[in-house]
DRENVOMAR-330318 format. One record per atom (N, C-alpha, C): residue in three letters; atom name; x, y, z; residue number from 1. Coordinates in pm, 1 decimal, always signed. Layout:
% residues N
ATOM    aa   at         px         py         pz     i
ATOM   ALA   CA          X          Y          Z   NUM
...
//
This chain:
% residues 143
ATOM    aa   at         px         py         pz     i
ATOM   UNK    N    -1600.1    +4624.8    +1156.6     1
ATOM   UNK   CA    -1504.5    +4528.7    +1105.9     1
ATOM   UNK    C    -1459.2    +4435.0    +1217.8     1
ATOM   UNK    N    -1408.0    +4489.0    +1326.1     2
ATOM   UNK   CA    -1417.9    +4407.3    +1439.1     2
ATOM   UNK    C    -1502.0    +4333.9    +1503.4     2
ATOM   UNK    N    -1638.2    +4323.5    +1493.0     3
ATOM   UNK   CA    -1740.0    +4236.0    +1495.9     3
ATOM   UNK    C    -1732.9    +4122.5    +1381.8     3
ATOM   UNK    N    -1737.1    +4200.7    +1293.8     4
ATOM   UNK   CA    -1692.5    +4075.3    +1163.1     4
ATOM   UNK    C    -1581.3    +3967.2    +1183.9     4
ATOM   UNK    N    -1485.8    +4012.9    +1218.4     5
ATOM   UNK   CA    -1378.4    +3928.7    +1218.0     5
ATOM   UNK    C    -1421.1    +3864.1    +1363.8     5
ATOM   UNK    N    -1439.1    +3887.4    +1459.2     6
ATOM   UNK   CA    -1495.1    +3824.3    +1604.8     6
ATOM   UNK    C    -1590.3    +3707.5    +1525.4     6
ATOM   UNK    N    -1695.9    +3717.6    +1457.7     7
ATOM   UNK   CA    -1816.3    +3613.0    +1403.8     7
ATOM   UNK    C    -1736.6    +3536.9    +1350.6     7
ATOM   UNK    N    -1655.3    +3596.0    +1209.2     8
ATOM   UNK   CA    -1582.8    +3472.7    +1145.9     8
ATOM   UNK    C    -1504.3    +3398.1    +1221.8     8
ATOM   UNK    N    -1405.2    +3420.0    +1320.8     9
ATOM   UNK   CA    -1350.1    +3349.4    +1411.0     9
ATOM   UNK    C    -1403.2    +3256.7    +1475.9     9
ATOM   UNK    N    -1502.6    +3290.2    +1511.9    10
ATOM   UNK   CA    -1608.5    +3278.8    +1643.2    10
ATOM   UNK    C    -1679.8    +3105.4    +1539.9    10
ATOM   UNK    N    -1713.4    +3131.4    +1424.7    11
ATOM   UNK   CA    -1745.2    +2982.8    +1364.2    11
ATOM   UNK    C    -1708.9    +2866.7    +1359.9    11
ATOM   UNK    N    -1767.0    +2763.7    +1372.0    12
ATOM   UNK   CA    -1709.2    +2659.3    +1408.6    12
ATOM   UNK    C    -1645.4    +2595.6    +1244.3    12
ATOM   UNK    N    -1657.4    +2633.0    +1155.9    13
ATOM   UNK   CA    -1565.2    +2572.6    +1038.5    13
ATOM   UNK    C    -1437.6    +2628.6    +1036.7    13
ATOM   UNK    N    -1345.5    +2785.2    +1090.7    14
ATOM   UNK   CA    -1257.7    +2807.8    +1126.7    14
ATOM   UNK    C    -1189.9    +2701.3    +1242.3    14
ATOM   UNK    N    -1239.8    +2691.7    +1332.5    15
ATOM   UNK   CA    -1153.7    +2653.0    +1425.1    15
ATOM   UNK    C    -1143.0    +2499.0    +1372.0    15
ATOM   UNK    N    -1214.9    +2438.6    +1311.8    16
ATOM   UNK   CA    -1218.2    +2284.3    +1256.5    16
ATOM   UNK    C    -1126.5    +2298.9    +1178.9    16
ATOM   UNK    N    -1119.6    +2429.7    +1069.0    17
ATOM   UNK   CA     -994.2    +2373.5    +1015.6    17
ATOM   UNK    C     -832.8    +2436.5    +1016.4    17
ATOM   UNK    N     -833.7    +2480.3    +1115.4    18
ATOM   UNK   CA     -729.4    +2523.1    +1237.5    18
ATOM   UNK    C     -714.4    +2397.7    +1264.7    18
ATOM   UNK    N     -777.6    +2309.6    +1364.3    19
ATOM   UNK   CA     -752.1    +2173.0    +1424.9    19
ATOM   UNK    C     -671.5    +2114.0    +1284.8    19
ATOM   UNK    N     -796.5    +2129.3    +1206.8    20
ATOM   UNK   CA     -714.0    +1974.2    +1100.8    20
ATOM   UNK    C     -544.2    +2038.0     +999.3    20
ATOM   UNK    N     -538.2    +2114.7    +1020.3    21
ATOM   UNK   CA     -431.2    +2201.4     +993.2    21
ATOM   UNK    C     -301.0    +2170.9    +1097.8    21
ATOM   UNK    N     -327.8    +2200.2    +1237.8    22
ATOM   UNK   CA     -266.6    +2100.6    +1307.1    22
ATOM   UNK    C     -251.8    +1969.4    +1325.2    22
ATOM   UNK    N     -334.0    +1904.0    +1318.0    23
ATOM   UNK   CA     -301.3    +1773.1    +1313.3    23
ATOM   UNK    C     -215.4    +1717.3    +1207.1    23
ATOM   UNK    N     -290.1    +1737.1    +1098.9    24
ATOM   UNK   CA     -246.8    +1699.1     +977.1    24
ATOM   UNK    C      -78.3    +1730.0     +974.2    24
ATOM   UNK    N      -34.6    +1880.5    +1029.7    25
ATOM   UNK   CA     +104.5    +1857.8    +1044.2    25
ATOM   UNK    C     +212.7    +1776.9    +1097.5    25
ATOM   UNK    N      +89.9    +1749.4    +1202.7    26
ATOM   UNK   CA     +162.1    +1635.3    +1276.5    26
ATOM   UNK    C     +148.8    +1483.7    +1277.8    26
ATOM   UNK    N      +50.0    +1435.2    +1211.7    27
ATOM   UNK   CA      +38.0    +1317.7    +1097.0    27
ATOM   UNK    C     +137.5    +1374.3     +998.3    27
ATOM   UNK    N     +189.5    +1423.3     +929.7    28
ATOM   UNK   CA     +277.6    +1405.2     +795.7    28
ATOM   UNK    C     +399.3    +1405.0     +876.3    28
ATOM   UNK    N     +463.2    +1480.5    +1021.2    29
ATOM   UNK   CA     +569.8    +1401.6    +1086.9    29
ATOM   UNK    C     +626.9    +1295.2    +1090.9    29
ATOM   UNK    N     +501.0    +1211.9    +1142.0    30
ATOM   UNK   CA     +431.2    +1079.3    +1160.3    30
ATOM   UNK    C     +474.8    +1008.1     +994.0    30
ATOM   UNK    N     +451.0     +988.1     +920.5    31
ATOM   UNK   CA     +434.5     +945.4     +809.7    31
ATOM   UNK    C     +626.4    +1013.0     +782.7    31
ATOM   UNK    N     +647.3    +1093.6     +739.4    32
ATOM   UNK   CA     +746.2    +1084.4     +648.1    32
ATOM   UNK    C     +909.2    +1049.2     +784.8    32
ATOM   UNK    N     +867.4    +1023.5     +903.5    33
ATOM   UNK   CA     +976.0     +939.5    +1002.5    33
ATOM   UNK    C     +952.8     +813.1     +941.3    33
ATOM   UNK    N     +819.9     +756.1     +954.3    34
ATOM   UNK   CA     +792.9     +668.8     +921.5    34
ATOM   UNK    C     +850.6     +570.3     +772.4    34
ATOM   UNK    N     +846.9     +668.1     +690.0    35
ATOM   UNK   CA     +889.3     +596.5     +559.4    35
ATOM   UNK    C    +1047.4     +680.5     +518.0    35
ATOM   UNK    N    +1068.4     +784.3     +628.9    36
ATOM   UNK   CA    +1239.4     +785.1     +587.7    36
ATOM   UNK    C    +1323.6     +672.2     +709.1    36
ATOM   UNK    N    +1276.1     +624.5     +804.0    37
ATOM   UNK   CA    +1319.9     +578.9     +907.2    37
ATOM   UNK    C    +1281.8     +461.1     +899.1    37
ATOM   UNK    N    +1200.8     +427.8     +855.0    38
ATOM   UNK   CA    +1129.9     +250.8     +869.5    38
ATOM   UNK    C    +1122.2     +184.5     +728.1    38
ATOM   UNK    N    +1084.5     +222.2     +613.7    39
ATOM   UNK   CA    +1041.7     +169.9     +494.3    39
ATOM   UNK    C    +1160.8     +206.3     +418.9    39
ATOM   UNK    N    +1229.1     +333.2     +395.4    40
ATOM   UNK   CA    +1329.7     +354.0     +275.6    40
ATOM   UNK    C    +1457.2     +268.1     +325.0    40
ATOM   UNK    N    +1569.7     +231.9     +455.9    41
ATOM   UNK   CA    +1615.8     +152.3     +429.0    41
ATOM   UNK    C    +1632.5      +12.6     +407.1    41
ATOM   UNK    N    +1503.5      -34.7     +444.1    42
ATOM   UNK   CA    +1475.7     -200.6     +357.3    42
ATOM   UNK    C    +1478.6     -182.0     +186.5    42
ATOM   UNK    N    +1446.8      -69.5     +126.8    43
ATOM   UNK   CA    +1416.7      -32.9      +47.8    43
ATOM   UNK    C    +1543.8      -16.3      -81.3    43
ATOM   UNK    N    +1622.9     +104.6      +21.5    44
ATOM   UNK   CA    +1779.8     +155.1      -36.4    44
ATOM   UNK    C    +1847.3       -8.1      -83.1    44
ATOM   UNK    N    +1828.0      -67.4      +24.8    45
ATOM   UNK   CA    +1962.4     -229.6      +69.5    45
ATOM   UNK    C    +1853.7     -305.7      -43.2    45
ATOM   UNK    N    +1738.3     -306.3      -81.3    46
ATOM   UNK   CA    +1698.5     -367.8     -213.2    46
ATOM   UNK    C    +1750.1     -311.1     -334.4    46
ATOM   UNK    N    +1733.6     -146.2     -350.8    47
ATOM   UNK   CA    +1770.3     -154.3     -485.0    47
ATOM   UNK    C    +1964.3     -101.6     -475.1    47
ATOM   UNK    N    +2007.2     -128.0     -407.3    48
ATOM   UNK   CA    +2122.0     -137.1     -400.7    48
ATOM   UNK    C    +2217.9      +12.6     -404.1    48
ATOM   UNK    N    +2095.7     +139.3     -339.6    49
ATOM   UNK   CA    +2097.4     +256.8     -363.9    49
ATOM   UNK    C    +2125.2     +272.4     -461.9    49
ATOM   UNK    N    +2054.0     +288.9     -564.2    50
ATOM   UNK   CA    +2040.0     +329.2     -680.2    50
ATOM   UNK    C    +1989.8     +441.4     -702.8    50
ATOM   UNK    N    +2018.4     +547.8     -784.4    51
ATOM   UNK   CA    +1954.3     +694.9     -779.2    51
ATOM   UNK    C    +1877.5     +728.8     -915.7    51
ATOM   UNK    N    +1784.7     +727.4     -966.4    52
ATOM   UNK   CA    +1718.0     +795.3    -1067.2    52
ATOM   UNK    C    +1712.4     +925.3    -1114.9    52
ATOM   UNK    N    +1738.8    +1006.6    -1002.3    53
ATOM   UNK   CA    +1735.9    +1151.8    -1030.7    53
ATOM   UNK    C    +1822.1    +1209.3    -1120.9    53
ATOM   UNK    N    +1936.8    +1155.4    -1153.5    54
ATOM   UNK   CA    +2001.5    +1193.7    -1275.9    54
ATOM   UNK    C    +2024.8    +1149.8    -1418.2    54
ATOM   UNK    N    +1905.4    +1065.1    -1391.6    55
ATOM   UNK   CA    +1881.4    +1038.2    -1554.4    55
ATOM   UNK    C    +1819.4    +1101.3    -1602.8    55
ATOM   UNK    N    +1870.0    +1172.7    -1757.6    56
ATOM   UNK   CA    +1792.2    +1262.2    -1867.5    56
ATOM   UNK    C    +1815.1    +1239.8    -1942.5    56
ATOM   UNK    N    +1739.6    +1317.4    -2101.0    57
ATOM   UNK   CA    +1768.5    +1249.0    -2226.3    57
ATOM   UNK    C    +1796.7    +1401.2    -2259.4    57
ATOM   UNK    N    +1852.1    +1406.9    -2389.1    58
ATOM   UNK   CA    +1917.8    +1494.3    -2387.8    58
ATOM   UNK    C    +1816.4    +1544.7    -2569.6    58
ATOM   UNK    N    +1740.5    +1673.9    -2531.7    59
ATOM   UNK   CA    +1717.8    +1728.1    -2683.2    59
ATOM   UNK    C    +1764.6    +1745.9    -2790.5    59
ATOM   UNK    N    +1861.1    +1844.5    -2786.4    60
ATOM   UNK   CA    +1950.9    +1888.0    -2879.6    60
ATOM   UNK    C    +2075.7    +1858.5    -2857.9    60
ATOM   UNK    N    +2117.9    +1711.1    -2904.5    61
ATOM   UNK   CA    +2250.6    +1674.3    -2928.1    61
ATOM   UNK    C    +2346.2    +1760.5    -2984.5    61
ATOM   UNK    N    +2312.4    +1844.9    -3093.9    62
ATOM   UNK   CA    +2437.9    +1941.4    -3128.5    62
ATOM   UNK    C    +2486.7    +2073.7    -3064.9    62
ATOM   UNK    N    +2448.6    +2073.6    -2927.2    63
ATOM   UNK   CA    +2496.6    +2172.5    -2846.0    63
ATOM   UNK    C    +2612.3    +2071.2    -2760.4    63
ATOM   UNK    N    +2641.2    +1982.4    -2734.7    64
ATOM   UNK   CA    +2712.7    +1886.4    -2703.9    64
ATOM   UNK    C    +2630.7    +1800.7    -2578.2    64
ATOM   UNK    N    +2721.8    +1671.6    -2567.9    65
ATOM   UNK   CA    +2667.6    +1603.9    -2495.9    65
ATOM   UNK    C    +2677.3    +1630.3    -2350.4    65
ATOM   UNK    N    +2584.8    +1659.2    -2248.5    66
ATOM   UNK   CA    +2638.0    +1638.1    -2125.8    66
ATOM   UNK    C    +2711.4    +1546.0    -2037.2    66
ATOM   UNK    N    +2775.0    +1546.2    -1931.8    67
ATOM   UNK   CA    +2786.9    +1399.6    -1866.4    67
ATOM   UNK    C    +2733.1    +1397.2    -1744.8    67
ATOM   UNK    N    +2622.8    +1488.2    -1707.7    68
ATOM   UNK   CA    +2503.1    +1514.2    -1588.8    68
ATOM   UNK    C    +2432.6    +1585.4    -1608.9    68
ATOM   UNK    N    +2323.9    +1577.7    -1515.5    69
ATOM   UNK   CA    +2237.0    +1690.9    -1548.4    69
ATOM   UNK    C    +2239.7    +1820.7    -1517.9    69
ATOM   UNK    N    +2366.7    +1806.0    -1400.7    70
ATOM   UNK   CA    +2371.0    +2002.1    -1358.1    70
ATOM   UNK    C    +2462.7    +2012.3    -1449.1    70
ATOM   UNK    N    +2555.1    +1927.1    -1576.9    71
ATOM   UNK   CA    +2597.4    +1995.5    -1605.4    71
ATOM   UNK    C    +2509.7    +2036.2    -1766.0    71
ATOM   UNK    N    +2417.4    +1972.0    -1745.7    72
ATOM   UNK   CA    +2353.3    +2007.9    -1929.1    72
ATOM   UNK    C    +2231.4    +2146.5    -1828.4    72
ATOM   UNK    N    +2248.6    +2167.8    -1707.3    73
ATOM   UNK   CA    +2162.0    +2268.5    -1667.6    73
ATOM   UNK    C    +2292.0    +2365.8    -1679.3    73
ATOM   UNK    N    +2446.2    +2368.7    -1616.0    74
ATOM   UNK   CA    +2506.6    +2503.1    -1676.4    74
ATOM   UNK    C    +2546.9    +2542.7    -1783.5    74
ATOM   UNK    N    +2560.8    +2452.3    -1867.0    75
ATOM   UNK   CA    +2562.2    +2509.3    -2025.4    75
ATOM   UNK    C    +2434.6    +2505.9    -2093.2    75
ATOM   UNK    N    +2283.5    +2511.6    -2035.7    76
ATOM   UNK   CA    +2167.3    +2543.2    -2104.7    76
ATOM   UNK    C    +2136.0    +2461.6    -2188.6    76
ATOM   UNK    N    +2148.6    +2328.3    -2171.6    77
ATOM   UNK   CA    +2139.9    +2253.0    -2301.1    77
ATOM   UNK    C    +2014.1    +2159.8    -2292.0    77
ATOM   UNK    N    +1916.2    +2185.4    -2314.1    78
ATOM   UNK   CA    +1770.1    +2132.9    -2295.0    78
ATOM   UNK    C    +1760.2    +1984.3    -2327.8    78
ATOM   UNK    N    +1718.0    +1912.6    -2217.6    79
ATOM   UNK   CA    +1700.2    +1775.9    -2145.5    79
ATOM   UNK    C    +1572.5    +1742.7    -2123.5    79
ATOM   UNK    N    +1513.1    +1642.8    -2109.8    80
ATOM   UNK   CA    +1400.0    +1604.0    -2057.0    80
ATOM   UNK    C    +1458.9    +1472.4    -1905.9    80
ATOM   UNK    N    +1439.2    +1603.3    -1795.4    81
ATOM   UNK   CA    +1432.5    +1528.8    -1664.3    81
ATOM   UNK    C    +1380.9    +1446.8    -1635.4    81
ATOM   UNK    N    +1364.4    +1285.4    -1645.4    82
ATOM   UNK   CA    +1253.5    +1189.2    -1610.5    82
ATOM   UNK    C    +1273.9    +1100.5    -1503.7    82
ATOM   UNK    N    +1408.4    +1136.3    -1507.4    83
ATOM   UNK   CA    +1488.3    +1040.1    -1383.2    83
ATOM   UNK    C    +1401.3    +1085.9    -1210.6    83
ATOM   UNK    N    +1395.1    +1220.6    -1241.4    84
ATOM   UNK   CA    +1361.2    +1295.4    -1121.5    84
ATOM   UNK    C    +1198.7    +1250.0    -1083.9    84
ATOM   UNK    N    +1171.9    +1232.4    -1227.1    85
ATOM   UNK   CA     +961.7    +1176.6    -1214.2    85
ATOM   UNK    C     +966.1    +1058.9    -1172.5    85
ATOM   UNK    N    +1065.9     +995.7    -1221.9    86
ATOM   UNK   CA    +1079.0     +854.6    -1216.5    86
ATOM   UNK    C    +1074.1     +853.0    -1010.2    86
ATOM   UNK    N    +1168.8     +923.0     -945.7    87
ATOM   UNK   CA    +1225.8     +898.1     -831.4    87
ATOM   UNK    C    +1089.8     +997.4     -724.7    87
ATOM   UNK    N     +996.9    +1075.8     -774.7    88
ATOM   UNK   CA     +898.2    +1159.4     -697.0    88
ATOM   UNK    C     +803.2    +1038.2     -728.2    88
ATOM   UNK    N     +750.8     +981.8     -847.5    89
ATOM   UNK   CA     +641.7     +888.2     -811.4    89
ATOM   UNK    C     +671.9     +735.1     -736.1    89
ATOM   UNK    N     +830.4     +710.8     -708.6    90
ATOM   UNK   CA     +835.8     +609.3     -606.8    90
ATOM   UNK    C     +808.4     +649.9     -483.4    90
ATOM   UNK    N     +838.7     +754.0     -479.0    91
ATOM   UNK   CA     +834.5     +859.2     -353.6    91
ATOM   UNK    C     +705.1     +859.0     -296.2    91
ATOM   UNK    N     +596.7     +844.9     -379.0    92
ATOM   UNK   CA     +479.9     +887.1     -376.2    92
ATOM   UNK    C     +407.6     +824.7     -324.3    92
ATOM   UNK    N     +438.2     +689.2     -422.0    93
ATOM   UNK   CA     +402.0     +513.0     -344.3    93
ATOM   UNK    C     +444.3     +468.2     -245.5    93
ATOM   UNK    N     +553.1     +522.9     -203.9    94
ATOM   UNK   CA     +576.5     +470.6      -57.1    94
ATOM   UNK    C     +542.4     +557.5      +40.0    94
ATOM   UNK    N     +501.9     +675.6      +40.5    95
ATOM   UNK   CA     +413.2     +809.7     +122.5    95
ATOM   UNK    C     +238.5     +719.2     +130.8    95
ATOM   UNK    N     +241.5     +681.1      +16.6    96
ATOM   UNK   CA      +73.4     +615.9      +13.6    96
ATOM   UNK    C      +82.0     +514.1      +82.1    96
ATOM   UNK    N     +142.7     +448.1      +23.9    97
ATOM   UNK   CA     +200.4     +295.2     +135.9    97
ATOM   UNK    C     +156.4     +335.7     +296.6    97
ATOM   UNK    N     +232.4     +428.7     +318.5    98
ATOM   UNK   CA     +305.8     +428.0     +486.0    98
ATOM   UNK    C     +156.1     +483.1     +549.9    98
ATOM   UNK    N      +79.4     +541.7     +501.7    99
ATOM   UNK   CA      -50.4     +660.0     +517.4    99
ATOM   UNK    C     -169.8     +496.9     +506.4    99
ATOM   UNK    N     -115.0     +457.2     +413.1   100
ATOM   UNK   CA     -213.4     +335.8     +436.7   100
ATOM   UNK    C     -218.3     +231.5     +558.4   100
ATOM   UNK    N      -77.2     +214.3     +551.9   101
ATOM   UNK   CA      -93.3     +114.7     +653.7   101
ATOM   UNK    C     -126.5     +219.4     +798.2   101
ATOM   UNK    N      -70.0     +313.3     +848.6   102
ATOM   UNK   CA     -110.8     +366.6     +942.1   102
ATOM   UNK    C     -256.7     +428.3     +946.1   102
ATOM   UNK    N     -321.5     +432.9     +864.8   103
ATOM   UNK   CA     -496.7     +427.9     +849.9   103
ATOM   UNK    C     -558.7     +287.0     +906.8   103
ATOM   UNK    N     -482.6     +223.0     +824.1   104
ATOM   UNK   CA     -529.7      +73.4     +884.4   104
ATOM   UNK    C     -532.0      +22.5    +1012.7   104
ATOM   UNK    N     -411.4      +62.8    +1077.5   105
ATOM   UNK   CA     -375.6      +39.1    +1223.9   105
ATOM   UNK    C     -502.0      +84.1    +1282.9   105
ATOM   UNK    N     -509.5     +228.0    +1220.4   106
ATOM   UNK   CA     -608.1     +333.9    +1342.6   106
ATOM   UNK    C     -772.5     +245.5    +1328.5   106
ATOM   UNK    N     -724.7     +247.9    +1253.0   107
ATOM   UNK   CA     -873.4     +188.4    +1195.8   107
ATOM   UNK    C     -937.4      +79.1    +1311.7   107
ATOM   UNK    N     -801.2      -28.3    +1291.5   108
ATOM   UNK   CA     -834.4     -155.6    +1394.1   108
ATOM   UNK    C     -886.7     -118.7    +1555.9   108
ATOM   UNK    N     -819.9      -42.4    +1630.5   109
ATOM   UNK   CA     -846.8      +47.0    +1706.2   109
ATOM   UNK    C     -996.5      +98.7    +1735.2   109
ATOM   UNK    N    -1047.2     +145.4    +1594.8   110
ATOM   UNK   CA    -1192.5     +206.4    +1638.2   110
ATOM   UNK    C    -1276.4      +76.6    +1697.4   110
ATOM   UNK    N    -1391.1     +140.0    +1765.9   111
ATOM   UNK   CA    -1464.0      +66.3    +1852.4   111
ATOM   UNK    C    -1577.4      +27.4    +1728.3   111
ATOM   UNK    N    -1622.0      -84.2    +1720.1   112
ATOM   UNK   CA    -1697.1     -196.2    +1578.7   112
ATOM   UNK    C    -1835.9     -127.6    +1685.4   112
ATOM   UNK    N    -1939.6      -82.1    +1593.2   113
ATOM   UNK   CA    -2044.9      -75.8    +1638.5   113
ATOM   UNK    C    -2152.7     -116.5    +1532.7   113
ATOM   UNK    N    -2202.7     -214.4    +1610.9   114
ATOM   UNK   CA    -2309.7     -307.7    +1479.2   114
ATOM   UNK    C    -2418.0     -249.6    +1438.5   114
ATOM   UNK    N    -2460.0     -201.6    +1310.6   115
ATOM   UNK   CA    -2562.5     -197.0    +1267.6   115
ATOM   UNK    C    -2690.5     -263.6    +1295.3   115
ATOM   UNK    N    -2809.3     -214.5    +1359.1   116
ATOM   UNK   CA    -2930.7     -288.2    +1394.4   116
ATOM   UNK    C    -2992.1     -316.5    +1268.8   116
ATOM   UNK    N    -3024.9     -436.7    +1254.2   117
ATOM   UNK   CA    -3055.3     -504.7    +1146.1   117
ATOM   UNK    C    -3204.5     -436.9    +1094.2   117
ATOM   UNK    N    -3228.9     -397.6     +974.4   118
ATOM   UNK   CA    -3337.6     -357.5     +906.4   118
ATOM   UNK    C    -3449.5     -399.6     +904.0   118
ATOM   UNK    N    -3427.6     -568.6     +903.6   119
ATOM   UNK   CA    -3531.1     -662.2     +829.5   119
ATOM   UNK    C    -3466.8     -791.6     +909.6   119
ATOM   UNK    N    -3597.9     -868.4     +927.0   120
ATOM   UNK   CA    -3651.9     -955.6     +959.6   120
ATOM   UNK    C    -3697.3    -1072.4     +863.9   120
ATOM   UNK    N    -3672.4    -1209.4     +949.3   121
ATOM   UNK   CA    -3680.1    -1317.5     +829.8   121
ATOM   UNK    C    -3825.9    -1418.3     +895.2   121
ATOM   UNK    N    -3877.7    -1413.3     +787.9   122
ATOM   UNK   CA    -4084.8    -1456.7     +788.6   122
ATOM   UNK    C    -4055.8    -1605.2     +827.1   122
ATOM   UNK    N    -4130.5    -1668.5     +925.7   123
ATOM   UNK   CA    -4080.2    -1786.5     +974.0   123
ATOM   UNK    C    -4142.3    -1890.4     +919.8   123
ATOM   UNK    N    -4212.2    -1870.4     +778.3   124
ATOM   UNK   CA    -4290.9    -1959.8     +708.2   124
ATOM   UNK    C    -4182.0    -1960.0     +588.2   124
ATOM   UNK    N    -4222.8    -1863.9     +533.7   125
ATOM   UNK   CA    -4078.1    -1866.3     +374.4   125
ATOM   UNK    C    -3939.8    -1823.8     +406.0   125
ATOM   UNK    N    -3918.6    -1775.0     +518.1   126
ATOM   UNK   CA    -3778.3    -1785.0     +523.5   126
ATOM   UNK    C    -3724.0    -1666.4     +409.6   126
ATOM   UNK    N    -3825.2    -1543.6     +371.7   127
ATOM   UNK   CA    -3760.2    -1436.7     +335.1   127
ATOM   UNK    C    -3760.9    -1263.9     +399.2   127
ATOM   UNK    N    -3689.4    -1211.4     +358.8   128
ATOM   UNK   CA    -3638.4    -1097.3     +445.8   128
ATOM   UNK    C    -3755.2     -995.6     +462.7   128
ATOM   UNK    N    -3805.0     -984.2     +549.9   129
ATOM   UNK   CA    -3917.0     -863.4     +577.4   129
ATOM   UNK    C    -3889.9     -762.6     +671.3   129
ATOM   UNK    N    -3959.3     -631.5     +574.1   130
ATOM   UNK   CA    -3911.2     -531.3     +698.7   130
ATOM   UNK    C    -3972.0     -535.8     +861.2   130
ATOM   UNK    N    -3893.6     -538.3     +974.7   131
ATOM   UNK   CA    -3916.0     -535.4    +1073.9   131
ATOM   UNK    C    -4051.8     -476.2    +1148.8   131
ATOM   UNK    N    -4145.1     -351.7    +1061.6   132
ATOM   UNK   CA    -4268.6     -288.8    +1115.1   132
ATOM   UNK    C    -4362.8     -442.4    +1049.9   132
ATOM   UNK    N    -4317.6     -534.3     +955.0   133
ATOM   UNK   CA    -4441.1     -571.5     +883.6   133
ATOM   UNK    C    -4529.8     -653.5    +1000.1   133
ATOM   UNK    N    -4676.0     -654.2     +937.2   134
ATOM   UNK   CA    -4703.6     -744.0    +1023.8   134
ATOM   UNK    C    -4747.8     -867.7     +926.2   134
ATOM   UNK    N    -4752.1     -895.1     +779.1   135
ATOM   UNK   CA    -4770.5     -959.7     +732.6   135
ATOM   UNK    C    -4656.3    -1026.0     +628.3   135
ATOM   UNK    N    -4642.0    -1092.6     +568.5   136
ATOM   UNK   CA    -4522.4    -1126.6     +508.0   136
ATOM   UNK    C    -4587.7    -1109.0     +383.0   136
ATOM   UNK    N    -4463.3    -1055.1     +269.0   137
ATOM   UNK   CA    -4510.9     -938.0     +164.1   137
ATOM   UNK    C    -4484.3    -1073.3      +71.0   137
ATOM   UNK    N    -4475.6    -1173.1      +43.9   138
ATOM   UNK   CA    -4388.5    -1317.5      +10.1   138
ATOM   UNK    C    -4506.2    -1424.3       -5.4   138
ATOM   UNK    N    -4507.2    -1481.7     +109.3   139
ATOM   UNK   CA    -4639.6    -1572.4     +153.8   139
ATOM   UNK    C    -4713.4    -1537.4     +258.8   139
ATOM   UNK    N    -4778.1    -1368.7     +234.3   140
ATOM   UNK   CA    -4879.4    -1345.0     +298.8   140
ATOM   UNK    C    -4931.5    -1400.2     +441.2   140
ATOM   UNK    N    -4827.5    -1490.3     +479.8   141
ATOM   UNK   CA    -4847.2    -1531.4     +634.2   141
ATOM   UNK    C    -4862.9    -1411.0     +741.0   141
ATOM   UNK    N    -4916.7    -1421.7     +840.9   142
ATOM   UNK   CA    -4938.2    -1322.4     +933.5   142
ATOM   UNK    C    -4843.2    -1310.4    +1035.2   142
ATOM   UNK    N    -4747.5    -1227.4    +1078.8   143
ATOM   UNK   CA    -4625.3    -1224.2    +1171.0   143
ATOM   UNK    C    -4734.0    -1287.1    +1305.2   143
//
């Protein structure tokens, strides 16, 4: 058993996703400073802090009406929470947002490495030939 567990360790798809396990924790640091610290108060001062999370509709009106939702949660009075969906999928879009643009950044960053071109252009017709040809597949001209 101790050999076993030594091999599985010992593989390189464990420790890869060990790494990305770390990182990734520390990218979502990254990201949610980012959009609680940088993006949500341009955000708050737009919608004038406004809160969604306590809007619900209320099922069964004849158990009485609530006037919140913790309080139609302590008298048991079944609601449909949407305020809260409403306020996790803004949440969501601005997590995607912030992940995007910081992809993008990284992105700019990487080093551009050009693709060596495939094909070659026949200096009679002026169409694209693969680079081994020695004849042009077009107008049969001879490279």
């Amino acid at each position: 058993m101790r050999n076993d567990f030594r091999e599985f360790i010992a593989r390189g798809h464990v420790i890869d996703l060990a790494v990305a396990v770390i990182i990734g924790a520390a990218f979502a640091k990254i990201i949610n400073t980012l959009v609680e610290g940088v993006l949500m108060p341009p955000l708050g001062m737009l919608t004038s802090g406004i809160d969604f999370s306590g809007l619900f509709y209320v099922l069964d009106p004849s158990r009485g009406l609530p006037t919140s939702l913790a309080d139609a949660k302590a008298r048991s009075i079944p609601v449909i929470a949407y305020g809260q969906l409403i306020m996790d999928i803004v949440q969501f879009l601005i997590v995607a947002l912030a992940v995007f643009l910081v992809a993008r950044e990284v992105n700019r960053f990487r080093r551009y490495q050009p693709v060596a071109p495939a094909t070659k252009e026949c200096p009679m017709c002026l169409s694209g030939i693969p680079l081994q040809a020695t004849r042009c597949a077009y107008c049969t001209s001879a490279l």
